[in-house]
C-alpha positions as CSV (number, residue, x, y, z in Angstrom):
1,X,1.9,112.3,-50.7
2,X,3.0,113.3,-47.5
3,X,2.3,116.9,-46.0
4,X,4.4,118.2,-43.1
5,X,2.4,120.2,-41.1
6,X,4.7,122.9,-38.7
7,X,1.8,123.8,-35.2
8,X,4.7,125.7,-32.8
9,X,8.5,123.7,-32.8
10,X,6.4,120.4,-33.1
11,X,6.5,118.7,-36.5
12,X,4.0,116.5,-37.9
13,X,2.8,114.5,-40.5
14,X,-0.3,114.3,-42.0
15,X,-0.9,111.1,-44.7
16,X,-2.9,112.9,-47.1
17,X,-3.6,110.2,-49.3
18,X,-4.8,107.6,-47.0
19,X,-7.2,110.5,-45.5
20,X,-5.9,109.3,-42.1
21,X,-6.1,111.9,-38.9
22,X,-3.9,114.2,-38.2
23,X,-3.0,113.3,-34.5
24,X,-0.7,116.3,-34.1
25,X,-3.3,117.0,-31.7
26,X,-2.7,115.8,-28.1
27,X,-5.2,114.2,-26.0
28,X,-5.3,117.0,-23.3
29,X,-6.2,119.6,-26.4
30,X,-8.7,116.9,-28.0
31,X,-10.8,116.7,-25.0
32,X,-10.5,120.7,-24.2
33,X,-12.2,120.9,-27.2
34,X,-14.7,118.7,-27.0
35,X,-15.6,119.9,-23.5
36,X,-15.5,123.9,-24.6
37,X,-17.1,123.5,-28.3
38,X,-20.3,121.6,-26.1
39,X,-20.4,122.8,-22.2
40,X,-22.1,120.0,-20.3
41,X,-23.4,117.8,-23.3
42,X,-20.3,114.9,-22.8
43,X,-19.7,113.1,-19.2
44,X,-16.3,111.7,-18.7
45,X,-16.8,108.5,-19.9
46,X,-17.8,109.7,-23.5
47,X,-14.9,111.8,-23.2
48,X,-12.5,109.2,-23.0
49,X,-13.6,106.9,-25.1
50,X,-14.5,109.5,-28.3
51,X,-10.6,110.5,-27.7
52,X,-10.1,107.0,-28.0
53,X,-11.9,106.1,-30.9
54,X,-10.7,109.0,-32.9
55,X,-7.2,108.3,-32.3
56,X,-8.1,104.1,-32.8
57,X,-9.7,105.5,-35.9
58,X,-12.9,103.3,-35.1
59,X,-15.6,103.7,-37.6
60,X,-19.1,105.4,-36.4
61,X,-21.2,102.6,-36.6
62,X,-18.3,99.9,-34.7
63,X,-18.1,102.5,-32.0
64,X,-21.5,101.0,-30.2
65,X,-19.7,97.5,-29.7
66,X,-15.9,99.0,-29.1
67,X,-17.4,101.6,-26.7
68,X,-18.8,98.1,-24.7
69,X,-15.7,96.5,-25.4
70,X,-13.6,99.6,-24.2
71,X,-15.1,99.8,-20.8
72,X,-15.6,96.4,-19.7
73,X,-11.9,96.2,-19.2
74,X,-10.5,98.0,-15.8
75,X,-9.8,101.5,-16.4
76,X,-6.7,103.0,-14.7
């Protein structure tokens, strides 16, 4: 079962039965959130990669080694 989910002109969709994420959310908004909900508790490393991971839809207890594997490659 698919839901369409209407946030402004932008249409998404959200796979309900799966129980994937709803990415209708950008990154920009994403990480405004993070940073407003918790003033000063993320640096900008933890930023990126939690945006990251969320999106990859990387479990909580791979995140350790993908969080290691994440930033031993250059970042642009």
């Amino acid at each position: 079962m698919r839901l369409l989910l209407i946030s402004g002109h932008k249409e998404t969709y959200h796979d309900k039965v799966n129980g994937l994420q709803d990415l209708s959310k950008t990154i920009p908004i994403v990480q405004y959130e993070m940073l407003s909900n918790h003033p000063y508790r993320y640096t900008q490393e933890d930023v990126l990669f939690e945006v990251f991971a969320e999106r990859s839809q990387i479990s909580k207890k791979e995140r350790a080694t993908a969080r290691e594997k994440f930033f031993s490659k250059g970042q642009p």
